[in-house]
MARDO-862620 format. One record per residue (C-alpha): residue number from 1; residue in three letters; x, y, z. Coordinates in Angstrom, 1 decimal, decimal comma. Layout:
BEGIN
<atom><num>NUM</num><residuo>ALA</residuo><x>X</x><y>Y</y><z>Z</z></atom>
...
END
This chain:
BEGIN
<atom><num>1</num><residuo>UNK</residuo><x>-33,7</x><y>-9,2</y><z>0,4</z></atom>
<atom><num>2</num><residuo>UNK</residuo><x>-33,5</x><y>-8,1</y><z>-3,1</z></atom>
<atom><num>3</num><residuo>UNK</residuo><x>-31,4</x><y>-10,8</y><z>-5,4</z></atom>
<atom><num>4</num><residuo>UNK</residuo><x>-28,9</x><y>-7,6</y><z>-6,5</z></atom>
<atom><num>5</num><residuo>UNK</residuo><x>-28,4</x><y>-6,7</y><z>-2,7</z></atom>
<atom><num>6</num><residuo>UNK</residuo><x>-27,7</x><y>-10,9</y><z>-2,0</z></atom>
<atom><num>7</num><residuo>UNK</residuo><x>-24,6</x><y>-10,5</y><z>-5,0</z></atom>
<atom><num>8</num><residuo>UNK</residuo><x>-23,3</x><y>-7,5</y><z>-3,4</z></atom>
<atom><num>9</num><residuo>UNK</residuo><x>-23,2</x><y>-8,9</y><z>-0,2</z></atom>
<atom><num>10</num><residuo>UNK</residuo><x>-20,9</x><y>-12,2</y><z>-1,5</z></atom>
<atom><num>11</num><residuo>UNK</residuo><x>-18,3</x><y>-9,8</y><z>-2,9</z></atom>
<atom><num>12</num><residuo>UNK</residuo><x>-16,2</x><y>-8,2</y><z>-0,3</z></atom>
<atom><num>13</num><residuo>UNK</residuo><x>-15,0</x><y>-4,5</y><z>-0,6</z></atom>
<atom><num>14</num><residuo>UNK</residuo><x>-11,5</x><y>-3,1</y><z>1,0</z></atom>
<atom><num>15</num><residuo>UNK</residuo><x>-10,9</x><y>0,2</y><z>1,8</z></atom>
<atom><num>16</num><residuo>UNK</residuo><x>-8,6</x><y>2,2</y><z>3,5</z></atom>
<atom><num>17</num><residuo>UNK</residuo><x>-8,6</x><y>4,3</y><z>7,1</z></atom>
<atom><num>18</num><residuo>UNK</residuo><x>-6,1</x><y>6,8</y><z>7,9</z></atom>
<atom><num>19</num><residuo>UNK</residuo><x>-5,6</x><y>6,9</y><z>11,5</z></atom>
<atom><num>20</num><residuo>UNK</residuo><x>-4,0</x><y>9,2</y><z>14,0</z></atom>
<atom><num>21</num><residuo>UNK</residuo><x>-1,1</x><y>7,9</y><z>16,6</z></atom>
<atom><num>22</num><residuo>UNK</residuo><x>-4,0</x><y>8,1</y><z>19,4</z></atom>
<atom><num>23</num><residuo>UNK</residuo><x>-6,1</x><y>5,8</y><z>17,1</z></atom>
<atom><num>24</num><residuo>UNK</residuo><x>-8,3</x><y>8,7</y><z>15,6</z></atom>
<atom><num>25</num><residuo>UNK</residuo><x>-9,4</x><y>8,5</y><z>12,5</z></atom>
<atom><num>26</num><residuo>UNK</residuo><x>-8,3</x><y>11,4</y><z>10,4</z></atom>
<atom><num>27</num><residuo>UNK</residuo><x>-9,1</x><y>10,3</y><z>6,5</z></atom>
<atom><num>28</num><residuo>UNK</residuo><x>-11,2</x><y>7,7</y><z>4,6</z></atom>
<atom><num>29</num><residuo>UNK</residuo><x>-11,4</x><y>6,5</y><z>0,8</z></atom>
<atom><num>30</num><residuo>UNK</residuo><x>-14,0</x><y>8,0</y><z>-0,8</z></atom>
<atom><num>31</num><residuo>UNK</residuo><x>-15,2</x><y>4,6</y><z>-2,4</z></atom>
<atom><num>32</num><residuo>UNK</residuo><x>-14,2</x><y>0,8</y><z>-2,2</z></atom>
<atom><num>33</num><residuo>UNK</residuo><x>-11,9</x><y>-1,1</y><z>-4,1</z></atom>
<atom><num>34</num><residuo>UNK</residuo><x>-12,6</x><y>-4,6</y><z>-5,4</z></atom>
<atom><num>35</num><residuo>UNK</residuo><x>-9,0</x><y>-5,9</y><z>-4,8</z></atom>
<atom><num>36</num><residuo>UNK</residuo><x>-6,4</x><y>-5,0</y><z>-2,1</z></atom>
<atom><num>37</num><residuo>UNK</residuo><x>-4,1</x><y>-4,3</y><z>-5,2</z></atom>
<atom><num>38</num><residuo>UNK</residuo><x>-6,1</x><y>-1,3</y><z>-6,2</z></atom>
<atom><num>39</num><residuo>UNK</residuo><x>-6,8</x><y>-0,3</y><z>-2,9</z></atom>
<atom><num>40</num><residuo>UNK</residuo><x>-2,9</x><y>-0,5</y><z>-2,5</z></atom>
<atom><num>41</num><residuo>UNK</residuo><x>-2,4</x><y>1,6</y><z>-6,0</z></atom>
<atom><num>42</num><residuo>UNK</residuo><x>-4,9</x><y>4,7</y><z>-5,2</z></atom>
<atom><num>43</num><residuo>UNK</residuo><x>-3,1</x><y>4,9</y><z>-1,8</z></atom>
<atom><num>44</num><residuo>UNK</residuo><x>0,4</x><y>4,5</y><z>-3,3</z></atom>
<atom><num>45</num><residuo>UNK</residuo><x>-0,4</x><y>7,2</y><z>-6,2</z></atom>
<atom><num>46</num><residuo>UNK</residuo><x>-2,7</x><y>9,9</y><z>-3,4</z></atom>
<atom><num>47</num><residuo>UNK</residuo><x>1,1</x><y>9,6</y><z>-1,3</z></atom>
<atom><num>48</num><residuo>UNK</residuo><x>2,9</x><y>10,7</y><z>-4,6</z></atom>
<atom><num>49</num><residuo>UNK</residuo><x>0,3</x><y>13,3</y><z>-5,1</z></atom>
<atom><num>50</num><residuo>UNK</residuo><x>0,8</x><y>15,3</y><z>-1,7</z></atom>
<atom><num>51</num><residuo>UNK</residuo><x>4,5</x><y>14,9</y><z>-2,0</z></atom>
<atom><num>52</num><residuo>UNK</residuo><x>4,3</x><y>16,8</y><z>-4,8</z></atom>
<atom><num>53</num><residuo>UNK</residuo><x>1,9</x><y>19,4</y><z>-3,5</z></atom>
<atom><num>54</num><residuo>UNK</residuo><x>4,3</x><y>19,3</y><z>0,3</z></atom>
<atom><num>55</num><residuo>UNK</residuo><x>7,4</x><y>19,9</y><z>-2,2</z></atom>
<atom><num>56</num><residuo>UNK</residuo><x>5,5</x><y>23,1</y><z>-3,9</z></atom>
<atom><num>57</num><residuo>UNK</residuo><x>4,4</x><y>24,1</y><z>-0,5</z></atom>
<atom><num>58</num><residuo>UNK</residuo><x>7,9</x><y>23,8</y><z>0,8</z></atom>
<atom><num>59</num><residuo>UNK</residuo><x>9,4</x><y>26,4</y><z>-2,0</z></atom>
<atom><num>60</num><residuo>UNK</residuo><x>6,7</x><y>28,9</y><z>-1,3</z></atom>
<atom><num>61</num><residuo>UNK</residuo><x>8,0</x><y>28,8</y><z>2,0</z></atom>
<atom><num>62</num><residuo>UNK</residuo><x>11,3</x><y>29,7</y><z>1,1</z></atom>
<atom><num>63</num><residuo>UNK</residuo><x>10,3</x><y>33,0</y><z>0,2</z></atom>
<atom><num>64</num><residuo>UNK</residuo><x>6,6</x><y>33,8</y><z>2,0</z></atom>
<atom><num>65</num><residuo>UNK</residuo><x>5,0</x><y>33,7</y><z>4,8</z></atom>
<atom><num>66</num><residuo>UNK</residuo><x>3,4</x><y>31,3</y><z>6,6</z></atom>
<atom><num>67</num><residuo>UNK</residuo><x>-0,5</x><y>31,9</y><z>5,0</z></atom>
<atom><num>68</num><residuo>UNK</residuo><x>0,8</x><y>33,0</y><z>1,6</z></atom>
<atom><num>69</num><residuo>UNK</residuo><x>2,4</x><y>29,7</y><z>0,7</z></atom>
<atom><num>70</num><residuo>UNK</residuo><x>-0,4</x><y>27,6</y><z>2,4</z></atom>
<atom><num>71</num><residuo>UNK</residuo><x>-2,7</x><y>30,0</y><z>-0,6</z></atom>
<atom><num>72</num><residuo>UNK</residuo><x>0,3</x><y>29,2</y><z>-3,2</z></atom>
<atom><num>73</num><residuo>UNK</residuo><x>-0,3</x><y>25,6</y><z>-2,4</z></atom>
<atom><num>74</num><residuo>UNK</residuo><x>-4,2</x><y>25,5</y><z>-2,6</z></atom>
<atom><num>75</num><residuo>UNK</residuo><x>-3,9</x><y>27,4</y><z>-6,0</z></atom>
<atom><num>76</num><residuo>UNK</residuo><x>-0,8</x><y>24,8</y><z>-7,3</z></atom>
<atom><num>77</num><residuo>UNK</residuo><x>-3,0</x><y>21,9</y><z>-5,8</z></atom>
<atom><num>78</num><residuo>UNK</residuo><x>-5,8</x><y>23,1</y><z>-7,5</z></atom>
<atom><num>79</num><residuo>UNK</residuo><x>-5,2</x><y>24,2</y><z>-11,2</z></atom>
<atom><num>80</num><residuo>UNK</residuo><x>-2,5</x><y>20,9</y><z>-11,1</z></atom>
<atom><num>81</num><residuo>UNK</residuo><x>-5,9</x><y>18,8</y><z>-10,6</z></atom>
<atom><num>82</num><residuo>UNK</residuo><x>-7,2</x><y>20,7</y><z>-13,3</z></atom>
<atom><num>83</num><residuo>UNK</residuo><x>-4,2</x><y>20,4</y><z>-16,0</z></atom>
<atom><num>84</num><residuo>UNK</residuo><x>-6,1</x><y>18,8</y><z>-19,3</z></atom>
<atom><num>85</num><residuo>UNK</residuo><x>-9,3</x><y>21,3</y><z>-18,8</z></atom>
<atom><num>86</num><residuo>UNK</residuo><x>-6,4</x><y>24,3</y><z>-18,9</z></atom>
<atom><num>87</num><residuo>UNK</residuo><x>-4,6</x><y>22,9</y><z>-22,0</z></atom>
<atom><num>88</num><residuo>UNK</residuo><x>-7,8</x><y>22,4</y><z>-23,4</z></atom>
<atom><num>89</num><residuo>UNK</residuo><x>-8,2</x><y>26,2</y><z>-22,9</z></atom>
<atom><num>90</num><residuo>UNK</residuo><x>-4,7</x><y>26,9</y><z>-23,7</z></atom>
<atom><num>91</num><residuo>UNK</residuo><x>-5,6</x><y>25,5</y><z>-27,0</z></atom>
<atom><num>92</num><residuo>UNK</residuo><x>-8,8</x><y>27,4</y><z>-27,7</z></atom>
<atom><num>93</num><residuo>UNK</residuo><x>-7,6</x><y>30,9</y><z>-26,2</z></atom>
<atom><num>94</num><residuo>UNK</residuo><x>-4,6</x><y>30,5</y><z>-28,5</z></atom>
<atom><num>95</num><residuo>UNK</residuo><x>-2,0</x><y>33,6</y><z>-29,3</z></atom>
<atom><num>96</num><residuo>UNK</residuo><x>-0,2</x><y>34,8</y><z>-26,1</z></atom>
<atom><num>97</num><residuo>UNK</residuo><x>-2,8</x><y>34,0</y><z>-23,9</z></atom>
<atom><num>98</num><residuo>UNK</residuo><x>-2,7</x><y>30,3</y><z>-25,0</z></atom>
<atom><num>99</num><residuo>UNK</residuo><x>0,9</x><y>30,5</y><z>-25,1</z></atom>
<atom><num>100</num><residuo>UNK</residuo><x>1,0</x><y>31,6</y><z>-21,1</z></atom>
<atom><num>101</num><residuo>UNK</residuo><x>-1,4</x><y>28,7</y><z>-20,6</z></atom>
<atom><num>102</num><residuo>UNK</residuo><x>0,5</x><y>26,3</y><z>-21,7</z></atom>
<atom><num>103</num><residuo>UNK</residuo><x>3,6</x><y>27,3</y><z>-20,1</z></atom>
<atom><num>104</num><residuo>UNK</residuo><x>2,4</x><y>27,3</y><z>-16,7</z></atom>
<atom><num>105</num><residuo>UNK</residuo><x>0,7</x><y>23,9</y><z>-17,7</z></atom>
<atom><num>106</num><residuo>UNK</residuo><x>3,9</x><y>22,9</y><z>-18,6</z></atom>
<atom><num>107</num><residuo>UNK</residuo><x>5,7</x><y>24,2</y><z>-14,9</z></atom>
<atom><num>108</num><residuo>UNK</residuo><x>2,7</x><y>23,3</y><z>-12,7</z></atom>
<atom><num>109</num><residuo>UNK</residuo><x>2,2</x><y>19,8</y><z>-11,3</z></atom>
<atom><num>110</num><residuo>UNK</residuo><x>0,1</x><y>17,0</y><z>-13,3</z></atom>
<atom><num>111</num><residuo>UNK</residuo><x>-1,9</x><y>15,9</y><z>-10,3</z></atom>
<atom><num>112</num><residuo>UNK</residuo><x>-4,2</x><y>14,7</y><z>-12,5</z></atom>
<atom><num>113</num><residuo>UNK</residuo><x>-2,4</x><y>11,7</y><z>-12,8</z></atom>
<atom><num>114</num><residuo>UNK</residuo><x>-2,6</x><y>10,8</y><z>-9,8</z></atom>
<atom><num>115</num><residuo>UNK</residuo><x>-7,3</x><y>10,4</y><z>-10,3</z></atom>
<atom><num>116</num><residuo>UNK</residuo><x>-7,2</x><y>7,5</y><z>-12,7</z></atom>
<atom><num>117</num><residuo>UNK</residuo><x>-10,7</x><y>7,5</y><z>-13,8</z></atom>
<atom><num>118</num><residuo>UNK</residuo><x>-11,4</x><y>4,8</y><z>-16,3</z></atom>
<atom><num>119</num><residuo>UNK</residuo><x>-10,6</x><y>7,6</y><z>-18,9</z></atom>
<atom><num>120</num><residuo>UNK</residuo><x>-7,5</x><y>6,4</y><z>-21,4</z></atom>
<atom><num>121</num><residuo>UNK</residuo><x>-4,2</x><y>9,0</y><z>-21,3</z></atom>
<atom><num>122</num><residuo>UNK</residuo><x>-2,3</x><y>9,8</y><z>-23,6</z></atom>
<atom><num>123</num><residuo>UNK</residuo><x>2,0</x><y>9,5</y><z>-24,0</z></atom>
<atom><num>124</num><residuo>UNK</residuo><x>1,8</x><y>12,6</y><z>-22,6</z></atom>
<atom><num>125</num><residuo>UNK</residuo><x>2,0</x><y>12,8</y><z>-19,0</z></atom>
<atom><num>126</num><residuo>UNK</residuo><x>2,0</x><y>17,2</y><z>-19,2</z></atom>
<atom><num>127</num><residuo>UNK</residuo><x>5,6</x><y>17,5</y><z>-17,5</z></atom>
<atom><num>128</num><residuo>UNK</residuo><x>8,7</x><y>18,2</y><z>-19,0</z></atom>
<atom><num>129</num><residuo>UNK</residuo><x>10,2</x><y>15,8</y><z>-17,0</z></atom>
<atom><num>130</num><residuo>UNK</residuo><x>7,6</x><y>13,1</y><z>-17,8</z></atom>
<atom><num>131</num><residuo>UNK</residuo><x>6,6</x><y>13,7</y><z>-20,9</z></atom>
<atom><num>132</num><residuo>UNK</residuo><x>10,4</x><y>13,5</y><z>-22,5</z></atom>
<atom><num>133</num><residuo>UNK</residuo><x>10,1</x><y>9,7</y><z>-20,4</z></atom>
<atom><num>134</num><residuo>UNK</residuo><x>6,3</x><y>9,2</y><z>-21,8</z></atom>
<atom><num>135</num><residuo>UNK</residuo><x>6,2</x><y>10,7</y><z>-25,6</z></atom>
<atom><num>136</num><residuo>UNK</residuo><x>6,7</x><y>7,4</y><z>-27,3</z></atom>
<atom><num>137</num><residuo>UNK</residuo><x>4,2</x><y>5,3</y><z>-25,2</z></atom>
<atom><num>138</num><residuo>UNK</residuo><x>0,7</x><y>4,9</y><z>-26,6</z></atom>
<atom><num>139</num><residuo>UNK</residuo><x>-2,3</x><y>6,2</y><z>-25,1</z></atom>
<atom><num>140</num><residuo>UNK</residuo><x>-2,8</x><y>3,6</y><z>-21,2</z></atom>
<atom><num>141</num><residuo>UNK</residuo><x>-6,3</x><y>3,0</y><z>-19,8</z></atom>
<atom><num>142</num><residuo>UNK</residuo><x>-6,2</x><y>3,5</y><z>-16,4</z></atom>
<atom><num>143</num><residuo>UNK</residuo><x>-8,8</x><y>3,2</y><z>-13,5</z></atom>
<atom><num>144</num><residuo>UNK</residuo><x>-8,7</x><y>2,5</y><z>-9,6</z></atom>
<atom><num>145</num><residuo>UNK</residuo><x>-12,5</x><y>0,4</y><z>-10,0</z></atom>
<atom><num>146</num><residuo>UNK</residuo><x>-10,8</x><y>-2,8</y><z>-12,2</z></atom>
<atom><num>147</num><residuo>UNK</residuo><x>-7,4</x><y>-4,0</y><z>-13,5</z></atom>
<atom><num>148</num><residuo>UNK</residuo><x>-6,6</x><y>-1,3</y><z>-16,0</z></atom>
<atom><num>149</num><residuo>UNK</residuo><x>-4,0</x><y>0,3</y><z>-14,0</z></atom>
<atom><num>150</num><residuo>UNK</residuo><x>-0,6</x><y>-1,8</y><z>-14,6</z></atom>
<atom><num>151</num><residuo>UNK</residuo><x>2,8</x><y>-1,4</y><z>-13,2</z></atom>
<atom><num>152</num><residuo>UNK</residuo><x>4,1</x><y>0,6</y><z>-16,0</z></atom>
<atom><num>153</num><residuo>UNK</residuo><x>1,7</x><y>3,7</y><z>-15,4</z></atom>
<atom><num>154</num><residuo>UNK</residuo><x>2,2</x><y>3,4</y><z>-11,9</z></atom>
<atom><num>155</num><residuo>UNK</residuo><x>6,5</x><y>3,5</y><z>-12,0</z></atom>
<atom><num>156</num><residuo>UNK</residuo><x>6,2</x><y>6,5</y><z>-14,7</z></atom>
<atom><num>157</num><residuo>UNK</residuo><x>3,6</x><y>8,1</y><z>-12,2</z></atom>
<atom><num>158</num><residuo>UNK</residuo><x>6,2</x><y>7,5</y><z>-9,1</z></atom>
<atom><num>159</num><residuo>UNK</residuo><x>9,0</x><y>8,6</y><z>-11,1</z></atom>
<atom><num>160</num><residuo>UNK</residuo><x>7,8</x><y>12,0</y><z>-12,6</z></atom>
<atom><num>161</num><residuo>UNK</residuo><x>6,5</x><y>12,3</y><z>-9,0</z></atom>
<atom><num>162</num><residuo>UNK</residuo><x>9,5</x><y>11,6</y><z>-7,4</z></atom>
<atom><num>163</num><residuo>UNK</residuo><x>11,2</x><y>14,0</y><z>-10,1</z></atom>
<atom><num>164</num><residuo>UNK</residuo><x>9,2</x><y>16,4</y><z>-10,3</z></atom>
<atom><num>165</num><residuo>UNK</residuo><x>9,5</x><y>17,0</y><z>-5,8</z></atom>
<atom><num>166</num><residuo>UNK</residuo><x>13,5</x><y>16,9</y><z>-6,3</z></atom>
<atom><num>167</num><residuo>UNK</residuo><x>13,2</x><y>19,2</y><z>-8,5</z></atom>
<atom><num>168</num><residuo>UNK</residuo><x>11,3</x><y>21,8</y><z>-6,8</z></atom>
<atom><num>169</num><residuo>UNK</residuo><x>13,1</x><y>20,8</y><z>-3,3</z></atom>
<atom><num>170</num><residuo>UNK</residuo><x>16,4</x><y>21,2</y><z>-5,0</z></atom>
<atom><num>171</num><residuo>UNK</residuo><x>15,2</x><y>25,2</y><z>-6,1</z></atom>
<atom><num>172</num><residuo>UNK</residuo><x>14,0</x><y>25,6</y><z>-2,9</z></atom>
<atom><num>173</num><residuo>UNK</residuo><x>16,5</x><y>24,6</y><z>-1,0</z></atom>
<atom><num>174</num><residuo>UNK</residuo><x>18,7</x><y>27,3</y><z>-3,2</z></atom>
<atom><num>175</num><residuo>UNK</residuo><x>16,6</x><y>29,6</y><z>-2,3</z></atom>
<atom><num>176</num><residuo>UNK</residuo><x>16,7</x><y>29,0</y><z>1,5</z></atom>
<atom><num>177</num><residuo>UNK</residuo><x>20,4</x><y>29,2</y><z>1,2</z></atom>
<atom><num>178</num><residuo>UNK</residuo><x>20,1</x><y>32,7</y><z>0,0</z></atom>
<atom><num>179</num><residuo>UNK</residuo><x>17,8</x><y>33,6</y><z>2,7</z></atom>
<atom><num>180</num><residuo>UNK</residuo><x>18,7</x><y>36,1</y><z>5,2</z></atom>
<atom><num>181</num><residuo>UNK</residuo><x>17,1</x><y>35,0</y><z>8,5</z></atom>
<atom><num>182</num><residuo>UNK</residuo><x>18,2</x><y>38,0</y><z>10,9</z></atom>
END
């Protein structure tokens, strides 16, 4: 036995297993945490994310069919992962194109939040409702793989989650109640 694969073996890992009612498993973490409290956070912050993304999926509904708004919801879930790489473009495209960009960055769900990576974010969180809660906070480092992520980021991450689902539930449910189901 190598002395690096001796170390490894003395620290223990936690993950987490999502299981079925039956007992089957039907999702895994990607990687393992060092502490129960991280493990804890990336679970706590993945439940945020795909309330957001069952909230966006819930107002196509409204107004779609069936397939359409499970497609609306790939492409919300997918360009929301992808917010800072679409400002980024927003600001290099400039004129009207940039302008279009950076509304619907501004409309579209920050899932990105919800990845901390070791990378350090900014004050501004890249929702209206968040970043009017986030402008005057300097920049947070963040990661799931130490102690960076503290109980500030993660109550502004719940809350501009939890905002940002009413929000969208709220205009959906207006536009259920307009809905002629004959």
């Amino acid at each position: 036995m190598v002395a690096d694969e001796a170390d490894d073996e003395s620290h223990e890992c936690i993950s987490w297993l999502l299981v079925s009612s039956n007992n089957r498993p039907l999702g895994k973490a990607a990687a393992t945490y060092p502490s129960s409290e991280a493990c804890r956070e990336d679970v706590h912050r993945l439940r945020e994310q795909y309330g957001r993304v069952t909230s966006v999926a819930t107002l196509f509904s409204a107004f779609s069919s069936p397939f359409l708004s499970g497609i609306f919801a790939l492409g919300v879930f997918v360009v929301g992962r992808t917010i800072p790489d679409v400002r980024a473009l927003a600001e290099r495209a400039g004129g009207l194109p940039g302008r279009a960009l950076a509304a619907a960055c501004a409309v579209l769900p920050n899932l990105h939040l919800f990845y901390p990576s070791g990378a350090v974010i900014g004050g501004d969180f890249g929702g209206s409702l968040a970043g009017a809660v986030t402008a005057s906070s300097a920049a947070m480092p963040v990661s799931v793989h130490g102690a960076f992520v503290g109980a500030r980021y993660l109550g502004l991450a719940t809350g501009y989650a939890l905002g940002y689902s009413a929000l969208v539930l709220g205009l959906a449910m207006l536009i259920f109640r307009r809905r002629d189901f004959v």
